[in-house]
C-alpha positions, 0 to 999 in steps of 0.5 A: 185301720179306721181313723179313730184307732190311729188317733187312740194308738197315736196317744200310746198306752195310756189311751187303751189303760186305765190308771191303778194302783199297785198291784201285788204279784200274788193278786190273781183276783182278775180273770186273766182271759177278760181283755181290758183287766189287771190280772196276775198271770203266769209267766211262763207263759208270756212270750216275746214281743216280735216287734220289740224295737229295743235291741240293747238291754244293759245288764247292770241295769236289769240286776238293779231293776230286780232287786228293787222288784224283790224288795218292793214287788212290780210296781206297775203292770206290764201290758200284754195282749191274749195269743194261743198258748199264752200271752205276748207283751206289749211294754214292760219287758224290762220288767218281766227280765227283771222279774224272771231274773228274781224267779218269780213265778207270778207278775200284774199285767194289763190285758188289752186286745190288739186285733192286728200285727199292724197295730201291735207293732204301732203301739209298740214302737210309739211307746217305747219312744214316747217312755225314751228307753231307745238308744238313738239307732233303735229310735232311727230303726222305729221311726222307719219300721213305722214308715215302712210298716205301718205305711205312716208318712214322717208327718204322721209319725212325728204326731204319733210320738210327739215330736216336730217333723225335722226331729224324725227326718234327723233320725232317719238320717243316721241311718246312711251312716256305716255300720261302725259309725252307726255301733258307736253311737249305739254304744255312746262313743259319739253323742247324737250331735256327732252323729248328726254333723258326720252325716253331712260327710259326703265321703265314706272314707273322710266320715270314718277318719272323723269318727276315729279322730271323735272317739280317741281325740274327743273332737267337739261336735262344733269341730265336727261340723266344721270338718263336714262343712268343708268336706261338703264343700260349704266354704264358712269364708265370705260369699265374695271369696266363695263365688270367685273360687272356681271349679278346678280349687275347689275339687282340690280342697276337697283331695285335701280334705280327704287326704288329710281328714280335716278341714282345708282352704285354698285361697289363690291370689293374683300372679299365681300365687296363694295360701292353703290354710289347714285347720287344726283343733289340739296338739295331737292332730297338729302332730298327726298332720305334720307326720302326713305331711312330712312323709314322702311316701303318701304322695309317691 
């Protein structure tokens, strides 16, 4: 792929597809064969996308979509490239559910030849990021298709979609989360910030016990930084009681943390003696400590 083709697939779309107006579904004035024309086409004949990086299409949404197309027709074209037996789309494929919903026989599309997989999986990916249609595990899941795929570095794909380089590492780091952690925030029970701090849990088990406690306590996302600051260790006390806690108090911080699921402190001090400070953020957690605590039967 030459450097001039990366730099018009990097601009999305809207490089290779000159603005129109609003083309009635019923023009079928365009030859559909010319690559670069408007044209109305049969759509019957268009098939999936195979590099779509959407996975999660609502259906509230999608009814809503086609009544808004039967009242008003496609207001913008979808964009598809020529295949043998017909055409493949490239965006818009929440249009063309909508319109297939609506029967519609008929809908505009641009037509644009693609000449590679490579490059159709690009455009794809770097479009439906840049038009903010993903949930944040299907723009994790792009980014790493474009890393993979199309052999682009983290560098390359923040300036293909518009971001900052650290953007693009956070999002590819969602995706050491376990498969639950990952469905939750697919389906919005924890937000992006959640997501981001559970990461930071080095221990399976403690990260799953967090994403419970998020999803039924409604935990902060600054409470859950501060639980996973704790479980990797990084004490939020002075540098002076960080460096004078050996290696033996720290290692059992970190049995308590997990064992308890939340953040705790071991403060020794002289002759033996010392404090161990549990840290709780609402009256259910307190309970739900208080029944860990008082129950023999975790400890024997």
């Amino acid at each position: 792929m030459t450097q001039q083709k990366k730099r018009v697939l990097g601009r999305g779309l809207n490089a290779l597809i000159p603005k129109s107006p609003r083309m009635d579904s019923s023009d079928d004035s365009r030859d559909p064969e010319v690559a670069g024309s408007i044209a109305s086409i049969p759509v019957s004949t268009i098939q999936p996308n195979p590099f779509q990086p959407r996975t999660d299409f609502d259906q509230v949404p999608l009814e809503e979509l086609m009544q808004s197309i039967r009242e008003k027709g496609i207001v913008q074209p979808i964009t598809v490239r020529k295949v043998e037996g017909g055409y493949q789309i490239i965006a818009g494929e929440r249009r063309l559910r909508a319109a297939q919903l609506a029967k519609m026989q008929q809908i505009p599309a641009y037509i644009i030849e693609v000449s590679s997989d490579e490059d159709m999986l690009e455009l794809a990916l770097v479009e439906n990021i840049q038009r903010e249609h993903l949930n944040p595990m299907e723009v994790a899941l792009a980014y790493r298709r474009l890393l993979d795929e199309c052999k682009l570095t983290q560098e390359d794909v923040a300036k293909k979609v518009g971001k900052d380089r650290t953007t693009v590492t956070n999002f590819l780091r969602l995706l050491k989360l376990p498969v639950k952690v990952q469905d939750g925030l697919r389906k919005g029970k924890i937000s992006m910030g959640h997501a981001r701090a559970l990461v930071n849990i080095p221990n399976e088990r403690s990260l799953l016990r967090v994403f419970e406690r998020i999803v039924h306590e409604g935990l902060s996302v600054r409470k859950v930084e501060d639980i996973a600051r704790g479980s990797s260790g990084k004490s939020t006390t002075t540098k002076k009681s960080s460096s004078s806690s050996s290696s033996g108090i720290q290692s059992i911080e970190e049995q308590l943390r997990q064992a308890l699921g939340t953040k705790v402190l071991v403060r020794p001090k002289s002759a033996g003696k010392g404090d161990i400070v549990i840290e709780f953020y609402s009256l259910d957690e307190f309970d739900r400590l208080l029944e860990i605590l008082t129950s023999t039967s975790k400890y024997h």
